[in-house]
FIVEX-654874 format. One record per residue (C-alpha): residue in one letter; x, z, y. Coordinates in steps of 0.001 Angstrom, whole numbers, plus 500000, padded with zeros to 6 digits. Layout:
! residues N
aXZY...
This chain:
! residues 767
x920311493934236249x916641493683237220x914357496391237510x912969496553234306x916258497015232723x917370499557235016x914369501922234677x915111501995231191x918698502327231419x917885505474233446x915350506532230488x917720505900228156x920625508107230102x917923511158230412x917346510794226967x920782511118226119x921524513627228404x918887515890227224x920483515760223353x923851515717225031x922923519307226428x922227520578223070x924948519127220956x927162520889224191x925043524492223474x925701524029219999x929505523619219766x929583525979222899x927608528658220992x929182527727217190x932903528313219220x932011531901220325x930334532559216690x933568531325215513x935478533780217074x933910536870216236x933445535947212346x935746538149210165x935509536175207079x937150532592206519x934025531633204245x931923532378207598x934772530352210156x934488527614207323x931305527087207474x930486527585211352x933616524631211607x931328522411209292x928780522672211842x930270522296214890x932532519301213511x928670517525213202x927750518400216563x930713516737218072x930098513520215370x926580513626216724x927628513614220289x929787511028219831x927424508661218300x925427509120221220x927716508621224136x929232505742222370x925257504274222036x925009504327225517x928914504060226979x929384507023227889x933447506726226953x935084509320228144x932861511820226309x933192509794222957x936935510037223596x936990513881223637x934402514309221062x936806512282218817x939948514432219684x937976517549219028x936508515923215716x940275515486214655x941022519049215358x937487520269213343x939084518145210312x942757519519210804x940865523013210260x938649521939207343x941695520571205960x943588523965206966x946875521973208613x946514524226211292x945088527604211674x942644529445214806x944254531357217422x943549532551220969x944970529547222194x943146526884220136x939932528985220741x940937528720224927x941664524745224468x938459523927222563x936447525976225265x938201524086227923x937413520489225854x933594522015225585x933137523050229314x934810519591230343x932164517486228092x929430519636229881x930637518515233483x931246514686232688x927381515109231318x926939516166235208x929098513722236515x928068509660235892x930666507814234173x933364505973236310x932407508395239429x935558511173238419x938316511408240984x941978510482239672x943059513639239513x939989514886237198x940623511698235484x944050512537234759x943027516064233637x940968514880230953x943806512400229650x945828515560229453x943500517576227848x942580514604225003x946323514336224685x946390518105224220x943763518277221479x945409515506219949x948432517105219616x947025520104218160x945298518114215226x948725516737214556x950122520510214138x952675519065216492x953642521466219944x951436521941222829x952398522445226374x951345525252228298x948377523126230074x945271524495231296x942792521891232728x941470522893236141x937704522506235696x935959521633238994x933352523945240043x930175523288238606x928024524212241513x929877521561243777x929410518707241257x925459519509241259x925544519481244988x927384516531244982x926114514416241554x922689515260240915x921229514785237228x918781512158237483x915145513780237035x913405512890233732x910079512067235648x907230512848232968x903269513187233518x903726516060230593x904846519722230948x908141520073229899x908297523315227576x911388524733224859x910965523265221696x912097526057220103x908974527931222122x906973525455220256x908427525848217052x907771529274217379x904242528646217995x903814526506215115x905752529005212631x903026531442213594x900131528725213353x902009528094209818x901741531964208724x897098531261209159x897784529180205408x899167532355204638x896268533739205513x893833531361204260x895393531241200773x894679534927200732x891233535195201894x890444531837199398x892100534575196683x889873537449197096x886886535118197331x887847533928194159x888800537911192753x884995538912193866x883839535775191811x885158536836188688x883797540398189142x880680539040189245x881015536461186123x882269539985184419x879449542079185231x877233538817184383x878824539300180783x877873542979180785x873934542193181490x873948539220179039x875693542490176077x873328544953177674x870467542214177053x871465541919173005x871144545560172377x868426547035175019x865521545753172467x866931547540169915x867824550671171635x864574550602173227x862745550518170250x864719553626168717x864033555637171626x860242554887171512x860128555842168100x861748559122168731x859218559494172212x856149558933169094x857493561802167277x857876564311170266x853824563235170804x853066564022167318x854943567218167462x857794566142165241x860491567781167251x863394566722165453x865774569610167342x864080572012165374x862207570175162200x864532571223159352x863881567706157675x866315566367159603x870038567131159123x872259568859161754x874353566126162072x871525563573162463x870311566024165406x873292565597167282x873402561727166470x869524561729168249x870105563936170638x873475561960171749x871872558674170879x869225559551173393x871233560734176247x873379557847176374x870388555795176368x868880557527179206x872349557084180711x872625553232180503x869094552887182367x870104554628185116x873785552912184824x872218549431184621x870092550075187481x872821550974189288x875142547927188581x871560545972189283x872382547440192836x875908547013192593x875896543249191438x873164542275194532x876108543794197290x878932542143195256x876815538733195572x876138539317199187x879762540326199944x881155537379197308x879236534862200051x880037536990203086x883962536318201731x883336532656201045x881802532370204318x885268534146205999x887043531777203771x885596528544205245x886075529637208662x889516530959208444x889901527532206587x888430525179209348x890387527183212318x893755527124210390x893416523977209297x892719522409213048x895076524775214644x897863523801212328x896873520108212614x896744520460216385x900280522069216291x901557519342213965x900385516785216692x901925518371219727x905448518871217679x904924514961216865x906627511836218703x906732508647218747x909281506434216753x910180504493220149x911894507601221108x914592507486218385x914575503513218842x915211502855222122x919038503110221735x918736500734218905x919149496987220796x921960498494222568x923662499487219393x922675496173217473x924081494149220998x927246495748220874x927795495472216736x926829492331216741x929063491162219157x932135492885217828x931251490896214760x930921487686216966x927667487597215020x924339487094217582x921711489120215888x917611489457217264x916207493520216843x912350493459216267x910733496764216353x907251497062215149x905219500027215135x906993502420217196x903827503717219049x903382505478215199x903676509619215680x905879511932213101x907106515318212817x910248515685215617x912035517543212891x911582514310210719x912433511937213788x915690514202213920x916905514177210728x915912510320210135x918429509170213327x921670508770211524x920127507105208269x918481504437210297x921541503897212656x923594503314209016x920931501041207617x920600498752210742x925191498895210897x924583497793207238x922656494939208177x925024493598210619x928114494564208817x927021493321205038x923624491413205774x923874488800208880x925893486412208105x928771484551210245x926735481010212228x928771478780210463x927183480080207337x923988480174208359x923962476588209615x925074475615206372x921915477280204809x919950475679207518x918995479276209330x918766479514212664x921955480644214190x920668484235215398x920431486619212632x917035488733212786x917319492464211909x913193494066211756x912695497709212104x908573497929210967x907006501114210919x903429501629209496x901086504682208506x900539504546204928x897690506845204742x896858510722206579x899973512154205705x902311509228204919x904588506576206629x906633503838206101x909589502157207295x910856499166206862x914647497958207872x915254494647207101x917369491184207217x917351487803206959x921005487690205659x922864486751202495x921066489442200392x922882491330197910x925519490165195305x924247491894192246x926783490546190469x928973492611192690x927304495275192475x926999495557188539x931045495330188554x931612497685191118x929437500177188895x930815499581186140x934506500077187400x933676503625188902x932582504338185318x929110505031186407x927710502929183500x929932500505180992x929694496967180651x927238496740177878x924924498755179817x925133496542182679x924607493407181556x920976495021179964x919658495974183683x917138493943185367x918009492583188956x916108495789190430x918074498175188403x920917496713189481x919770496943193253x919124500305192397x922838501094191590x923327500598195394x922398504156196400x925014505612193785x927929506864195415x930896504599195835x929354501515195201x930121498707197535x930192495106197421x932268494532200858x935704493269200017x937085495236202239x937143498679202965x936856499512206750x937300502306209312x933513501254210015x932114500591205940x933088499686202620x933985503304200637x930023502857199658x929293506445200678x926604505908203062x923589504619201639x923914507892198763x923740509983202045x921202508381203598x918712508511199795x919887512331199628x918495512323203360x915776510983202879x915242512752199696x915856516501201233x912537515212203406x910588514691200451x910872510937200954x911773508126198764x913757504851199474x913648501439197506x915088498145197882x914326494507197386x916784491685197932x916769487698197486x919995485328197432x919868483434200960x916597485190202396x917760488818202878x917091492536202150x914529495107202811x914869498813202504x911812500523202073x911548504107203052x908303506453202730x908546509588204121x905547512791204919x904514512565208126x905084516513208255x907556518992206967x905830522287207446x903009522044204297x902172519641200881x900601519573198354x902894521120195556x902027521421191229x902171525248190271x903496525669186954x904287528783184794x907541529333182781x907029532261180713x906389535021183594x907863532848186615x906172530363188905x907508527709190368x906546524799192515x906854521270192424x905744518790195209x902996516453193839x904919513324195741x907490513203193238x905115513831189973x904654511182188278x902364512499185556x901384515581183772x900849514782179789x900350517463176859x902285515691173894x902505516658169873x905932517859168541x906284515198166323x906240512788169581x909250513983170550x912304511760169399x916241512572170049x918210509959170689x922256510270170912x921518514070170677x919289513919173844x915565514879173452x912831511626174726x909276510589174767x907948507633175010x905303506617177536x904109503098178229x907044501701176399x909445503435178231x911885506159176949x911859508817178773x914962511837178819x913118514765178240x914689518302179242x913255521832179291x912165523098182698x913575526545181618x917509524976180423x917750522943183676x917104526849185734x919304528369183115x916584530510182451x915901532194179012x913403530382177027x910939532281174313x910887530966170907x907430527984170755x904928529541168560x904284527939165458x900690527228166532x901786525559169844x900740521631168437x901338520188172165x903967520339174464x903515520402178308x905418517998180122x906032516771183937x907179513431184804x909146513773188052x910701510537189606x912960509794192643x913143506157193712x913735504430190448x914500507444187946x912158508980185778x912958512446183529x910230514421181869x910402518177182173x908472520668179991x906990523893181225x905049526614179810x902181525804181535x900718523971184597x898449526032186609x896954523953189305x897512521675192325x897741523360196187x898760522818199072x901985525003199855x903503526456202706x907456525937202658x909569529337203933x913381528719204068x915752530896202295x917696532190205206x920755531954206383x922673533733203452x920789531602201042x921193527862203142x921816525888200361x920720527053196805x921196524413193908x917944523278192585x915892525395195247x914046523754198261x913023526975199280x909647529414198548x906419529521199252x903477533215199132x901164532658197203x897197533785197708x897962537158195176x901244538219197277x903721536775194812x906536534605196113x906667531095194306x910160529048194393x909973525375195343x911934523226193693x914190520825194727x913508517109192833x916594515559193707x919033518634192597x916981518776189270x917685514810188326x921342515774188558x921011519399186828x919090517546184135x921808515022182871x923766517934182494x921745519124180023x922891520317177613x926459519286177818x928120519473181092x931709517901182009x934005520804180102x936897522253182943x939995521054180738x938870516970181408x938544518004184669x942072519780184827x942905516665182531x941572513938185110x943666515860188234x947060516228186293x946148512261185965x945085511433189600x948743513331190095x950917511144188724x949802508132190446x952297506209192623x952442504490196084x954461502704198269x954259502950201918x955319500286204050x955963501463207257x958562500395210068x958373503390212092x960026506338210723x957320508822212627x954250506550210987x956205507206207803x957112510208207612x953178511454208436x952032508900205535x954454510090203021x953581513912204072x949407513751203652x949880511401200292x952789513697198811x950416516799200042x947258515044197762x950083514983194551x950911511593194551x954539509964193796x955557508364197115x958246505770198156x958862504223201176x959978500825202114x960955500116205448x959045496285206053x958082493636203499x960397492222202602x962040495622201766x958948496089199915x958783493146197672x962090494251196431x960699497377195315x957719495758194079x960222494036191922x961974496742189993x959159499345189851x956015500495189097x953413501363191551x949296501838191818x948547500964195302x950617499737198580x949687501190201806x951546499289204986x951827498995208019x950723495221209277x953171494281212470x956568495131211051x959914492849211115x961147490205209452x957624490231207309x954495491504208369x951521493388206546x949360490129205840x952369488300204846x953410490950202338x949633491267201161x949464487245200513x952674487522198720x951481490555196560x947957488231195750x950191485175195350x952398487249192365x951009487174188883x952331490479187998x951064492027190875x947904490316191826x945520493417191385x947185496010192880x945041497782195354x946765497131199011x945556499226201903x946357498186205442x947013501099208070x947143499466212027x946641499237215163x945411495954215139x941441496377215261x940157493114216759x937157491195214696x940099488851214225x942505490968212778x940214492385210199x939366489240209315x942941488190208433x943369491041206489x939823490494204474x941334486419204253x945016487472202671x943392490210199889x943621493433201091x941359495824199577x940951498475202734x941817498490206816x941855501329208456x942767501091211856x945248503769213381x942909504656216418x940413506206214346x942583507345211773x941388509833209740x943527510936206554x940610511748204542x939544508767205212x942757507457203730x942480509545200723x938858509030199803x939950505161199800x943188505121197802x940897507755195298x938689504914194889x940633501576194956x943156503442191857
């Protein structure tokens, strides 16, 4: 290794061993939360959180081979899921082992890997033995790992020092400074209110002079007449020509007169101070403006970093993929100097470590097949990042692969029931590509411990979503695929739409409006008992802002002629929305919910607005889906219906060891499925033979006929040609896989990182 390589080995280790030391805090600090929460709702959700922290920290030690901690992170990841799954239940002594698994991960963090004596070596076998054993609900010995003392082991191992020509200071510090930098919009929305409140006090005492203006020539003239007759000694109080009545209406009449000259005067003087103080406000305003504005932009910047700090662990990752596919793949990276929100940086690591797998795992392909396309035998995977405009970036992952089957696609669609044949065969190619992000869809033939259950790239567009991006794709047979993500370059403000629904406001980030349109009544068509408009050719679902917030909605006047309407979108959909009213365009400060109100359907979170009131924001994504169930949503009985159905199903395992059977037959009986077993395959073609079943899971190394044989046999049978065959082993080379991908089976999960919802999720989709 030359010296280049190890400088940025040691980077890379400081790197991870500053995330390390949070994911560590975290489960350290989510265990002792865990403890003292009363309520299993609470434990629940506090296990949810902590089972991501140790995913997370395995991800990371496995990015940079750190195996010993990916090997306890895993065992503690099974027992998270046992817990989720409630096969086994807390207790002192689970609370006491997963302290012990915690504390060990933070001293191998202290410790460099392969430097642990055998007897610490030997402790942590024990221990990942002992967590395993717990996940399994199986007995636990009375073992208590001896944890070295961790002031010897930083005499003895020192961390390496992250040498940096910048202060190192808690992010959370800064956060802190930037929430408070946050609260000047706050302030600036305020003082850009009252300027405006003054303003319209003086355009209403404006409209008083321009009324007092109409009448004064009028009243003046009366009052002159009436000063003539005092000169001529016509003193109406006491000439009897004039009526008693019409006294008082003169004598009245010319006391309020006298009244409004001196009032008018007075609003003369009160008007000048209301101008000076209406500029005097303005001024404030533009100050307050420019201060907040650079503070909070200066904030934004120091809270920014570079994308090379997420990517560095990225040609490691694509070396060692590659190579387990015995594929040879080239990483490009372009733009990583480019600055974002840490937050965004953060939350964008897992999506882009998926995308770039993807490539590898669905995109390169193998050399002999791109020598017979005449491509150069390395694959090339390009990760291009580029600043769209001020507050906007984009990133580009892409291949030079196979591209994407649509014609795969389309089927796979279409047998998940997401759309029927008819409307399949009407898409365009980039509809079809667009099916892609819908959950479920896959076009590998074979579902893996690693890909295939077509899950990931719906997380990673509700990711990206939740960050008020959007993601799109383009694909070409033979040249290779491109996903195209745009994200803010900032989470903290945006520019949001306020509209008005009846006496409610709401917001709506301008990124995912499309278009704002008033339309007539009679524009509005219904089509299979849905209301739509029509814009540019295009039909367009339209549903009423108030239904979709199951809000009540006032009766439209008869005089109402138009119809507001918002045109959201998200990646490829468009749905029209109509509101009450759309107020204006501003730029918004987002304010979480809390804790008690994390995650609130349709509801990004809130924002104050300049008058004191407290505007929802609206979540973009959540509405799409709210909106196609509008108005009829899926009624419980089908649900109840579909269950009773998903019950009945039956399976055969295949499985030579009674143990390995007897767990199978336990977690698929436990999900409601019919089970029987067969013993090896040829035992199971005999079954096969005489009954009815809707998948086969096996085992693959068995006696007198193996998993592959029994899976050609199954493809080779007319009768039973399509039934779904799952594969469960502890065969994981590249190899292996590919045997099972070259005989028909539809899934292989490997035993090592078995997972039975894992198991389930794939039966659930391949019947």
């Amino acid at each position: 290794m030359d010296k280049k390589d190890n400088e940025f080995l040691k980077r890379l280790l400081a790197t991870f061993r500053i995330e390390a030391e949070e994911h560590i805090k975290a489960l350290s600090s989510g265990l002792i939360e865990m403890e003292k929460a009363s309520e299993t709702k609470r434990q629940m959700e506090i296990i949810e959180t902590v089972f991501r922290e140790a995913h997370s920290l395995k991800g990371a030690a496995r990015a940079v081979n750190m195996t010993t901690i990916e090997k306890i992170c895993q065992s503690l990841e099974s027992v998270f899921a046992a817990l989720k799954r409630k096969d086994i239940v807390l207790s002192p002594d689970l609370f006491d082992i997963l302290h012990e698994a915690v504390d060990s991960l933070h001293q191998l963090l202290l410790s460099p890997e392969g430097e642990q004596t055998i007897s610490e070596k030997t402790l942590i076998k024990e221990l990942i033995q002992q967590l395993e054993n717990v996940s399994k609900a199986q007995p636990v010995p009375d073992f208590r790992p001896a944890i070295p003392d961790t002031q010897s082991l930083h005499d003895s191992r020192p961390l390496i020092p992250v040498i940096s020509e910048t202060v190192r200071i808690s992010t959370a510090k800064l956060d802190s400074v930037l929430l408070q930098a946050e609260e000047l919009l706050s302030a600036k929305l305020s003082a850009d209110q009252r300027a405006s409140e003054l303003r319209e006090i003086n355009s209403t005492l404006a409209v008083w002079e321009k009324e007092w203006a109409k009448v004064q020539p009028e009243a003046q003239a009366v009052h002159e007449f009436l000063e003539r007759k005092d000169k001529r000694n016509l003193d109406y109080k006491s000439n009897s020509q004039f009526t008693p009545l019409e006294k008082i209406f003169l004598t009245g009449f010319t006391m309020l007169l006298e009244f409004f000259n001196w009032n008018h005067n007075y609003i003369k003087s009160l008007e000048s101070k209301l101008i000076a103080l209406t500029k005097s406000a303005e001024h404030d305003f533009r100050s307050l403006s420019g201060m907040a504005d650079n503070l909070l932009e200066g904030m934004k910047k120091v809270l920014m970093l570079p994308f090379s700090t997420l990517l560095e662990i990225f040609p490691k990752l694509v070396r060692d993929l590659s190579h387990d596919r015995g594929n040879d793949v080239e990483l490009v990276i372009q733009g990583g100097n480019i600055e974002i929100d840490r937050r965004i940086l953060e939350e964008m690591k897992d999506p882009l470590i998926h995308l770039v797998r993807n490539c590898i795992d669905h995109g390169i392909e193998k050399a002999e097949e791109r020598v017979q396309r005449k491509k150069p035998l390395s694959g090339t995977i390009t990760i291009a990042i580029s600043q769209v405009n001020s507050n906007k970036v984009e990133i580009l992952i892409s291949d030079d692969g196979a591209g994407i089957d649509i014609t795969k696609v389309k089927a796979s669609a279409v047998r998940l029931g997401i759309l029927s044949q008819e409307e399949a065969d009407k898409l365009d190619e980039q509809e079809i590509l667009t099916l892609i992000f819908q959950s479920g869809v896959s076009t590998s033939p074979i579902i893996t411990d690693i890909s295939g259950r077509g899950l990931g790239l719906a997380i990673v567009r509700e990711k990206v979503e939740k960050l008020g991006g959007v993601i799109f794709c383009e694909s070409k047979p033979d040249v290779g695929t491109t996903l195209r993500i745009v994200l803010p370059l900032t989470l903290a403000t945006f520019r949001g739409v306020l509209v008005r629904l009846d006496e409610h406001l709401f917001v709506l980030p301008t990124t995912n409006v499309d278009r704002i349109v008033r339309i007539k009544h009679d524009e509005i068509k219904t089509v299979e008992n849905r209301e739509t408009i029509s814009l540019n050719g295009r039909t367009i679902p339209l549903v009423p802002l108030h239904a979709v917030l199951e809000l009540p909605q006032k009766e439209r006047k008869s005089e109402d002629r138009f119809v507001t309407v918002l045109v959201l979108g998200t990646a490829e959909k468009r749905i029209a929305f109509s509101v009450d009213e759309v107020l204006n365009e501003q730029e918004v400060l987002v304010k979480s919910l809390g804790k008690q109100l994390y995650r609130v359907r349709n509801i990004a979170g809130a924002t104050v607005m300049g008058t004191g009131e407290i505007a929802p924001i609206l979540n973009i994504p959540d509405l799409m889906k709210s909106a196609v169930k509008v108005p009829a949503a899926p009624a419980r009985a089908a649900v109840e219906a579909e269950e009773v159905k998903a019950k009945r199903k039956s399976i055969l395992v295949v499985e030579d060891s009674i143990t390995a059977r007897t767990l199978l037959k336990n977690i698929l009986e436990t999900a409601g499925y019919n089970v029987k077993i067969a013993v090896d395959g040829v035992d199971a073609l005999t079954v096969l033979k005489t009954e009815d079943f809707d998948s086969v899971v096996s085992d693959v190394d068995m006696p007198r006929m193996n998993g592959f044989d029994l899976t050609a046999k199954i493809r080779g049978d007319k009768k039973l040609a399509d039934l779904p065959v799952v594969l469960v082993t502890a065969l994981e080379s590249r190899e292996d896989r590919e045997r099972g991908i070259d005989v028909g089976a539809d899934a292989y999960i490997v035993k090592s990182s078995f997972d039975q919802s894992n198991l389930l999720e794939t039966i659930k989709r391949l019947i």
